[in-house]
Backbone as JSON Lines, residues from 0, in Angstrom:
{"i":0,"aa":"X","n":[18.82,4.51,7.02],"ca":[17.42,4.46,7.33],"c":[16.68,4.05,6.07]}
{"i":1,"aa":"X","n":[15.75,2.9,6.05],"ca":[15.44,2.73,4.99],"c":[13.76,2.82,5.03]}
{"i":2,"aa":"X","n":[13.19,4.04,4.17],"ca":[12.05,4.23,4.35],"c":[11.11,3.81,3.2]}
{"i":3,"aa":"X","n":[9.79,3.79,3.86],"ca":[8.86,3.0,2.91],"c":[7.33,4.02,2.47]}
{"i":4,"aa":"X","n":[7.3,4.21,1.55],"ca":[5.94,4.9,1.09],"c":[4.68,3.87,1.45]}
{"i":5,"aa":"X","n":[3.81,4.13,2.26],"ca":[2.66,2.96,2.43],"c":[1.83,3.35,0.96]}
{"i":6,"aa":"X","n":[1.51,4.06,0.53],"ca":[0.52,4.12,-0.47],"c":[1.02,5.08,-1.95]}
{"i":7,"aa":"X","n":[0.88,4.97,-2.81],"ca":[1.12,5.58,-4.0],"c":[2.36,5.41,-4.47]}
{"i":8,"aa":"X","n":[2.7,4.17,-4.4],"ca":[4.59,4.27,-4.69],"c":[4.76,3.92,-5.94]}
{"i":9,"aa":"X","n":[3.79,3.2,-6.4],"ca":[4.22,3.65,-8.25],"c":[4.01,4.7,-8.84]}
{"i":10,"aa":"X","n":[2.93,5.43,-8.56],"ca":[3.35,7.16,-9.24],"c":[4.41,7.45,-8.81]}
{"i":11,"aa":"X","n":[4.73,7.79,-6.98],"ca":[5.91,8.58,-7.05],"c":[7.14,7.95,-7.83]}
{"i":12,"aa":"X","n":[7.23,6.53,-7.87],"ca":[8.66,6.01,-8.68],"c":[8.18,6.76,-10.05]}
{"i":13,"aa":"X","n":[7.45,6.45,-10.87],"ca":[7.26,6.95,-12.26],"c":[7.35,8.22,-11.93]}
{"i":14,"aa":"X","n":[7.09,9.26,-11.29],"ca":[7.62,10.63,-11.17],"c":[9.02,10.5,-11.03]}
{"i":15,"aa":"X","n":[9.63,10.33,-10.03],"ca":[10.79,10.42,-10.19],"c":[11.67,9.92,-11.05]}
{"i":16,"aa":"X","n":[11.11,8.62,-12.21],"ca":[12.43,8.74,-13.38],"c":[12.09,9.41,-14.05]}
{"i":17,"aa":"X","n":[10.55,10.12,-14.59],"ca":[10.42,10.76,-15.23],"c":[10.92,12.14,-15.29]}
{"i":18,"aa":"X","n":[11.1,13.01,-14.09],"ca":[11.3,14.45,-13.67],"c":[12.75,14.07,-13.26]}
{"i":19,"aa":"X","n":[13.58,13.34,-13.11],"ca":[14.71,13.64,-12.31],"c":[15.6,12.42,-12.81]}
{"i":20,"aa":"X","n":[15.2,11.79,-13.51],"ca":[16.45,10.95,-14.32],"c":[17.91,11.23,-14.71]}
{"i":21,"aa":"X","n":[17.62,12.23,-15.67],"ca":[18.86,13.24,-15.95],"c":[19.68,13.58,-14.87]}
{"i":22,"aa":"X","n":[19.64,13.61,-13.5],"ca":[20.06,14.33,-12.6],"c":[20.38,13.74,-11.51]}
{"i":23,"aa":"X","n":[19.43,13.1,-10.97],"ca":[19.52,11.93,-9.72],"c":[19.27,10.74,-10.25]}
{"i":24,"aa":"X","n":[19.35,9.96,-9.46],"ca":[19.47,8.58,-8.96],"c":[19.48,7.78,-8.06]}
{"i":25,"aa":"X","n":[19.45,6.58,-8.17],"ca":[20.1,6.24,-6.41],"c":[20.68,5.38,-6.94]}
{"i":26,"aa":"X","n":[21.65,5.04,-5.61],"ca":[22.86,4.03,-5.98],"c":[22.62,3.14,-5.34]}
{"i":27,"aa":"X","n":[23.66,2.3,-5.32],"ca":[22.8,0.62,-4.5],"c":[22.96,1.03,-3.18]}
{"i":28,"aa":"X","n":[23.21,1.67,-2.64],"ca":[23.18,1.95,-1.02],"c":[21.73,2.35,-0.91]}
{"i":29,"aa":"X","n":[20.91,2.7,-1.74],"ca":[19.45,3.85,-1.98],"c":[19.81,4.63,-1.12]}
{"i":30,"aa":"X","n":[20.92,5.65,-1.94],"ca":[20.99,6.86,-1.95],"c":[21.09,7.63,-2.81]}
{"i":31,"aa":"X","n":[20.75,8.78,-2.83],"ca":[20.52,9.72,-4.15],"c":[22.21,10.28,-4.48]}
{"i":32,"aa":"X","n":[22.28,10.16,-6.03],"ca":[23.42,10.74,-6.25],"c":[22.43,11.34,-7.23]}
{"i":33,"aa":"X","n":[23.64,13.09,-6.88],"ca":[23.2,13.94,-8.04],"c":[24.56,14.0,-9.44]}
{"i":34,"aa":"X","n":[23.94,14.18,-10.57],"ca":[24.95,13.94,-11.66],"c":[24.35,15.29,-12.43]}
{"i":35,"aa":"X","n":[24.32,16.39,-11.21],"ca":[24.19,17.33,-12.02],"c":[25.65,18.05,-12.19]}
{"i":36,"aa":"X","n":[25.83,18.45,-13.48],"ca":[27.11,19.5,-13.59],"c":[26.79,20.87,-13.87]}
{"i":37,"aa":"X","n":[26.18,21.32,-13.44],"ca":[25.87,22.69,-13.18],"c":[27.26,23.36,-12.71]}
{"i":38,"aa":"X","n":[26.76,24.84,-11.89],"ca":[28.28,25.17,-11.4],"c":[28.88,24.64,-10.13]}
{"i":39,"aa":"X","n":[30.2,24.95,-10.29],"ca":[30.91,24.11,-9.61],"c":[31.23,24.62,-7.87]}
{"i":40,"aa":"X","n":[29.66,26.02,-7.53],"ca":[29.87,25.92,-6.18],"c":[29.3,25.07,-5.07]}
{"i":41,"aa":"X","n":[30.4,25.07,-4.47],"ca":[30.15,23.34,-3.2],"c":[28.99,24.07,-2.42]}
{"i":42,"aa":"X","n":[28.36,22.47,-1.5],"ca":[27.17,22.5,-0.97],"c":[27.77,23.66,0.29]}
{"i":43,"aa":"X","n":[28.39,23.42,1.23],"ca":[28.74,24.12,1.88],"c":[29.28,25.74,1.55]}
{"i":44,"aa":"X","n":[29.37,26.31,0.75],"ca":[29.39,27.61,0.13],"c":[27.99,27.95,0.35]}
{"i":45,"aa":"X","n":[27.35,27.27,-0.74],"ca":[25.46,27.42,-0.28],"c":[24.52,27.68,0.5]}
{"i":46,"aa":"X","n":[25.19,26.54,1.57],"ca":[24.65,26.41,3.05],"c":[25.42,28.25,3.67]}
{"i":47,"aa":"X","n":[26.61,28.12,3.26],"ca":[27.15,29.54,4.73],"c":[25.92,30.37,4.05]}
{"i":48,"aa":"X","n":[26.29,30.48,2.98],"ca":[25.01,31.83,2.36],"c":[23.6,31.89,1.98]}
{"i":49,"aa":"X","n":[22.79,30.81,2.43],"ca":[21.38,30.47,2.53],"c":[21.54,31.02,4.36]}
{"i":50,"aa":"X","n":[22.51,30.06,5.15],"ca":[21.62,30.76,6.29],"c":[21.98,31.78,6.65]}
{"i":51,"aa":"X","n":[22.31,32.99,6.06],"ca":[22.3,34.59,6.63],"c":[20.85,34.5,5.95]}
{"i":52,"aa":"X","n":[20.32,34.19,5.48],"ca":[19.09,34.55,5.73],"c":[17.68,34.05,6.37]}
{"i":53,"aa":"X","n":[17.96,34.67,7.14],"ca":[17.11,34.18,8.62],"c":[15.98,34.44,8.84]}
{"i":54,"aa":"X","n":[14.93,33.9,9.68],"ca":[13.57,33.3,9.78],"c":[13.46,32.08,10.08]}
{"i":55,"aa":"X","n":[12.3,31.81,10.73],"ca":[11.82,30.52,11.23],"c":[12.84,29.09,11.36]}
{"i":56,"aa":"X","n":[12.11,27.99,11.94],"ca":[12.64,26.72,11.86],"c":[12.42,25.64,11.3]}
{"i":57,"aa":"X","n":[13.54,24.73,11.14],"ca":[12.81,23.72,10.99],"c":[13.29,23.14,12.0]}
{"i":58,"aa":"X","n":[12.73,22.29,12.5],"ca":[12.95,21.19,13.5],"c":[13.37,19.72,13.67]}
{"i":59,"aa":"X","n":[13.98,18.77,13.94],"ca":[14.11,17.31,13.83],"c":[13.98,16.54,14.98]}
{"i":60,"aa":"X","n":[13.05,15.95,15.41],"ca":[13.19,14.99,16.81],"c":[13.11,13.71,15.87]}
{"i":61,"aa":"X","n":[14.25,12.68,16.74],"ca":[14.02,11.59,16.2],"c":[13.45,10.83,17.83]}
{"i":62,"aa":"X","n":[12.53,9.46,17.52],"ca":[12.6,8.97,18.89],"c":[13.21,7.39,18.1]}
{"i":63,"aa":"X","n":[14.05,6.8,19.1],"ca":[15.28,5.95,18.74],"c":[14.01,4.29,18.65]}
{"i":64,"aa":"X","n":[13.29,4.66,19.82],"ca":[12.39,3.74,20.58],"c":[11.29,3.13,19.19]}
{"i":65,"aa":"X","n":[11.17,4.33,19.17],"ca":[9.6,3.59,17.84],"c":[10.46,3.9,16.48]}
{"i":66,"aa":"X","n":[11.24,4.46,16.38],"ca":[12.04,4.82,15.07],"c":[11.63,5.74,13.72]}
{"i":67,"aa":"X","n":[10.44,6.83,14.62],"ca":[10.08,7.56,14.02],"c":[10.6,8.66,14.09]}
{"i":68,"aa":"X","n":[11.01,9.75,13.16],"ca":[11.4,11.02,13.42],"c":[10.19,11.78,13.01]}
{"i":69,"aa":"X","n":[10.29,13.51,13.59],"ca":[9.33,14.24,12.91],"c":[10.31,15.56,12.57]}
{"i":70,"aa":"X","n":[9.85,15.77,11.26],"ca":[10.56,17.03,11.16],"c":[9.25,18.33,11.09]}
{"i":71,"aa":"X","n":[9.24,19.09,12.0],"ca":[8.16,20.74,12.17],"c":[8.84,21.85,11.03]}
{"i":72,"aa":"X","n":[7.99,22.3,10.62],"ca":[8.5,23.62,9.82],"c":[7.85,24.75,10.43]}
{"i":73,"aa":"X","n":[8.43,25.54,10.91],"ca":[8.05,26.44,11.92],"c":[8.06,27.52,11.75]}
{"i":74,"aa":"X","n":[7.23,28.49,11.15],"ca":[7.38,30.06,10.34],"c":[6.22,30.49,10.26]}
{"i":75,"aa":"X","n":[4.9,30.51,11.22],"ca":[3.96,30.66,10.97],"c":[3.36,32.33,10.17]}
{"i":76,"aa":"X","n":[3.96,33.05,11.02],"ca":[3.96,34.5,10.56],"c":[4.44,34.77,9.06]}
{"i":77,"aa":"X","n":[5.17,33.66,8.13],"ca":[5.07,33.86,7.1],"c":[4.21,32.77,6.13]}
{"i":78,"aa":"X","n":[3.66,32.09,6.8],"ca":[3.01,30.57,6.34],"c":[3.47,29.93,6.21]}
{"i":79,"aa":"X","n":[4.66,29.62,6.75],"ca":[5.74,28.06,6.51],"c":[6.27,28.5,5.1]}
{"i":80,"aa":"X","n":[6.38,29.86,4.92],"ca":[7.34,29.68,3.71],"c":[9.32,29.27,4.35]}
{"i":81,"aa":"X","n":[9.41,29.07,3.47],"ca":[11.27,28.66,3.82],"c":[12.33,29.57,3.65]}
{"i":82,"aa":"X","n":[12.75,29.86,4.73],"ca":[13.95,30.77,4.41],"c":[15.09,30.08,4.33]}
{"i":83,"aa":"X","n":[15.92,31.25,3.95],"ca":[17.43,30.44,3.48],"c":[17.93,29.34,4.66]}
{"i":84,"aa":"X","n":[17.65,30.21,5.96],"ca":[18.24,28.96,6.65],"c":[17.31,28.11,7.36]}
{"i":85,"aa":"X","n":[15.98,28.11,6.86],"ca":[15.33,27.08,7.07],"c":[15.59,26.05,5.87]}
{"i":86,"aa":"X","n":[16.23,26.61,4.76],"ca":[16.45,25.36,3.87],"c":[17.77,24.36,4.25]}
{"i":87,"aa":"X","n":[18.21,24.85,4.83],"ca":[19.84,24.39,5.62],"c":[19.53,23.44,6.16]}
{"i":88,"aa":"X","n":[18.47,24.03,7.11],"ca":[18.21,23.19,8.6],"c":[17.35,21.9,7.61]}
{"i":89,"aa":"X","n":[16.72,22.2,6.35],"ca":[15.97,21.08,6.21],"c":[17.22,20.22,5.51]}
{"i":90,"aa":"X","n":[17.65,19.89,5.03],"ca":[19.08,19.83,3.78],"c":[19.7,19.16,5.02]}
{"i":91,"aa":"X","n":[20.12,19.72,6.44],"ca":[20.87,18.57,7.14],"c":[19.94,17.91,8.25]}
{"i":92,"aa":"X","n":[18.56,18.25,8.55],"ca":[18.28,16.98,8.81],"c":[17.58,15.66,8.09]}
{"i":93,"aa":"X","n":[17.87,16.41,6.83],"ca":[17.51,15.08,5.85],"c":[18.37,14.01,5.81]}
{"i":94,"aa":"X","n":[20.21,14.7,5.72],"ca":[21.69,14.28,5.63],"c":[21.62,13.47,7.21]}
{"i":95,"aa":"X","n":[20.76,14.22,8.53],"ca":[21.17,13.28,9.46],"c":[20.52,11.88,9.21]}
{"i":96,"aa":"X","n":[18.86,12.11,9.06],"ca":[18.11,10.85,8.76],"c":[18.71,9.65,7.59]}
{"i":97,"aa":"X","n":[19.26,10.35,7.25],"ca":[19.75,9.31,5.78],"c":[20.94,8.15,6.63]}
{"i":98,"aa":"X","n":[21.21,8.61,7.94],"ca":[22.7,8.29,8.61],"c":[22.02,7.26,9.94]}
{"i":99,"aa":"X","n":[20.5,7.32,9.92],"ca":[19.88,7.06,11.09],"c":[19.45,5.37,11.21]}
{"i":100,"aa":"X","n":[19.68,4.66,11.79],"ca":[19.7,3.14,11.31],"c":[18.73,2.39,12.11]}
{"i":101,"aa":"X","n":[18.09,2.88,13.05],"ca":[16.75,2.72,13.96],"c":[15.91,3.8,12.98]}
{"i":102,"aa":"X","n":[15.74,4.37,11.94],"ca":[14.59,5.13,11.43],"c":[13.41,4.1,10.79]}
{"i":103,"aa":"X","n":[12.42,4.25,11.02],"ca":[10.96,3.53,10.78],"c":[10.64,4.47,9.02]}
{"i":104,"aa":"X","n":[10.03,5.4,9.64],"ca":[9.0,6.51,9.4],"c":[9.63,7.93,9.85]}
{"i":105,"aa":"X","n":[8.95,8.69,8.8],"ca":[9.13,10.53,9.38],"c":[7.5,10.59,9.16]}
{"i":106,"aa":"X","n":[7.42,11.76,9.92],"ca":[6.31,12.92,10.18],"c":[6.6,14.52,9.59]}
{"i":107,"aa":"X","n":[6.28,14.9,8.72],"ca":[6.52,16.0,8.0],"c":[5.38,16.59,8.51]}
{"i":108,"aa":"X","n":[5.5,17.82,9.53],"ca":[4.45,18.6,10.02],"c":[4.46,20.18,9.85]}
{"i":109,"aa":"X","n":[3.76,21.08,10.16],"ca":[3.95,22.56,10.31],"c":[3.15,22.98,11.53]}
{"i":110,"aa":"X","n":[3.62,24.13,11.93],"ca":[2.58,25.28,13.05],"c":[1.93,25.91,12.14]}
{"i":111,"aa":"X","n":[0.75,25.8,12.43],"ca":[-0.34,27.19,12.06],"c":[-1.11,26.8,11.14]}
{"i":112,"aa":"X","n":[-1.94,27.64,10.43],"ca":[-2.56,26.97,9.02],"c":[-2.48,26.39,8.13]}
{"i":113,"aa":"X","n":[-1.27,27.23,7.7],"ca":[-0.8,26.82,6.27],"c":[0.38,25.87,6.43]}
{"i":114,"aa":"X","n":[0.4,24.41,5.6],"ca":[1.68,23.75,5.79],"c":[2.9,24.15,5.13]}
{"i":115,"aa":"X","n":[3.09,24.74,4.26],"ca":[4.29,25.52,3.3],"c":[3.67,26.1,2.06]}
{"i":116,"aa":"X","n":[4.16,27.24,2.04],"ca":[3.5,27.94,0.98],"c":[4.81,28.17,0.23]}
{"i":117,"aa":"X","n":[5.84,27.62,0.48],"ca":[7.15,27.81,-0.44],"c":[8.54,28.32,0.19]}
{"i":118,"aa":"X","n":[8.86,28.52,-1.18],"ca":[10.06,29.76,-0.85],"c":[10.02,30.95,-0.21]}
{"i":119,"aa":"X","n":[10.02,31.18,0.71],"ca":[10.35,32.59,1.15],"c":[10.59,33.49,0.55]}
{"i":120,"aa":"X","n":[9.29,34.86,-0.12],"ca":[9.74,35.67,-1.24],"c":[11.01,36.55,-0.87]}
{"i":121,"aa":"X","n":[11.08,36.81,0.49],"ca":[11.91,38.25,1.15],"c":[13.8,37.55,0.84]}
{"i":122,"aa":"X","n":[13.51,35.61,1.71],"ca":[14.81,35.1,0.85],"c":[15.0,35.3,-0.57]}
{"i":123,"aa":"X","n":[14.35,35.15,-1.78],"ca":[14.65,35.21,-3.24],"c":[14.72,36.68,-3.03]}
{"i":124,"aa":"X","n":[13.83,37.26,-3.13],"ca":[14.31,38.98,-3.55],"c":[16.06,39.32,-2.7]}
{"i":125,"aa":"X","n":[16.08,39.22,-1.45],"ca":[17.35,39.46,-1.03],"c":[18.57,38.83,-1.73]}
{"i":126,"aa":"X","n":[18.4,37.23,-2.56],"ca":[19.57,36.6,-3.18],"c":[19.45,37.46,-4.75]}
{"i":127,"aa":"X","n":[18.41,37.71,-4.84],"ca":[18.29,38.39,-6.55],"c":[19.05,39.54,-6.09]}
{"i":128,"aa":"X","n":[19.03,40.58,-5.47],"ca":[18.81,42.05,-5.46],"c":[20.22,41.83,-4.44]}
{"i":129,"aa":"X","n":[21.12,42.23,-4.75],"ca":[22.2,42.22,-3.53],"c":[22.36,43.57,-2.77]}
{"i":130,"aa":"X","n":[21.87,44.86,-2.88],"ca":[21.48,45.63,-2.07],"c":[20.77,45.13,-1.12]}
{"i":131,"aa":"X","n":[19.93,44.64,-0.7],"ca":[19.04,43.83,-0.07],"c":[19.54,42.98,0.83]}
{"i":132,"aa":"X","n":[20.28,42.34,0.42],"ca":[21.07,40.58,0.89],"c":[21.59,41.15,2.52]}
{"i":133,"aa":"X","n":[21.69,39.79,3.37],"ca":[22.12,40.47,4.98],"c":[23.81,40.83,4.67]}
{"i":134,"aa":"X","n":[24.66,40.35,3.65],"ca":[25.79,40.76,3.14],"c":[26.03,40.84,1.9]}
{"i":135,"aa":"X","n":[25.8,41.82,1.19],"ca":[25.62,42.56,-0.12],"c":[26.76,41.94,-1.28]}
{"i":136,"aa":"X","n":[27.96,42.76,-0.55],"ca":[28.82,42.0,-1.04],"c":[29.13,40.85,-1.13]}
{"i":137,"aa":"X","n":[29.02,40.02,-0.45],"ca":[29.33,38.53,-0.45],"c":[27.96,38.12,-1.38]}
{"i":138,"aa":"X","n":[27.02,38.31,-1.19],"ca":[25.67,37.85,-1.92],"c":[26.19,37.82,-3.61]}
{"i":139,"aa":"X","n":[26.38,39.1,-3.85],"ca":[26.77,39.56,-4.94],"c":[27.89,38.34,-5.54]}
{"i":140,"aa":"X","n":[28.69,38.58,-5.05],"ca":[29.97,37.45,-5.27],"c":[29.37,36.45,-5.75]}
{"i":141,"aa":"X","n":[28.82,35.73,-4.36],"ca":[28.36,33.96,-5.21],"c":[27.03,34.58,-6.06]}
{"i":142,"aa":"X","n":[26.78,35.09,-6.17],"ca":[25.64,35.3,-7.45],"c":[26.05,35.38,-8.6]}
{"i":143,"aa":"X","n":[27.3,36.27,-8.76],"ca":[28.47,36.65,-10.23],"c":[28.85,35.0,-10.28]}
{"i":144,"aa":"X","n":[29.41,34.35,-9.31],"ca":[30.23,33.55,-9.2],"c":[29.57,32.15,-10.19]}
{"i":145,"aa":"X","n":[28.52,32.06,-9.35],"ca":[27.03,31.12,-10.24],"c":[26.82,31.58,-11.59]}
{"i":146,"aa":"X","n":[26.53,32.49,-11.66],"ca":[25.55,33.08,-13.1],"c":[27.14,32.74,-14.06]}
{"i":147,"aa":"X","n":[28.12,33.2,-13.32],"ca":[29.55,32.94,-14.44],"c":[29.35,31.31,-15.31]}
{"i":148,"aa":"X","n":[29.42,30.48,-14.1],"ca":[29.45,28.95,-14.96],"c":[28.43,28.87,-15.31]}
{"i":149,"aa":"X","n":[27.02,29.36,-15.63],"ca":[26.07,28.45,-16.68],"c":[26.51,28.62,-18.2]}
């Protein structure tokens, strides 16, 4: 899917080599490679243990016809903050759109007032605090496991 910024696309390019050079890129496919070496746990480790923590949605309709998708962030009762497995859900329908070859345009929308007010504090305190976490032990683990390789 190859998408197009209608307005401001030289700031965002100058943002992005500026903030994210070191790290990303894109490759001639224009796709982002990350060249971060941080630690060495895989995306899918991440993903099982972002979504035990649960709350709201995100959403993806694509329509094939006009080649627009919209993705909803759906959590109103916390203001569109993101929980762990609303970050999942966003993370693979980004991975589907990237795969989508009728894509135009997206629509990045929310329910309710507020469009995202962030991270989900109740997700961070539960990954900090592993008493807390929906599996303590396991939380704990990839937390030791992370904090080990920096």
């Amino acid at each position: 899917m190859s998408l197009r910024c209608i307005s401001a696309t030289a700031p965002i390019t100058r943002l992005l080599k500026n903030s994210t050079s070191d790290i990303m890129s894109f490759n001639e496919n224009r796709r982002w490679v990350n060249h971060y070496a941080g630690p060495d746990t895989s995306v899918s480790v991440i993903c099982d243990q972002f979504s035990k923590f649960e709350g709201g949605k995100v959403e993806l309709t694509k329509d094939d016809k006009s080649g627009v998708a919209v993705i909803k962030i759906n959590h109103p009762e916390r203001r569109n903050a993101l929980s762990g497995s609303m970050m999942v859900n966003l993370w693979n329908a980004v991975n589907e759109l990237e795969d989508w070859k009728s894509g135009k345009g997206i629509i990045l929308h929310s329910v309710g007032e507020t469009f995202c007010s962030g991270g989900d504090l109740n997700t961070v305190r539960q990954i900090s605090n592993p008493d807390e976490g929906p599996d303590s032990r396991q939380s704990s683990r990839w937390r030791s496991r992370t904090s080990d390789s920096l």
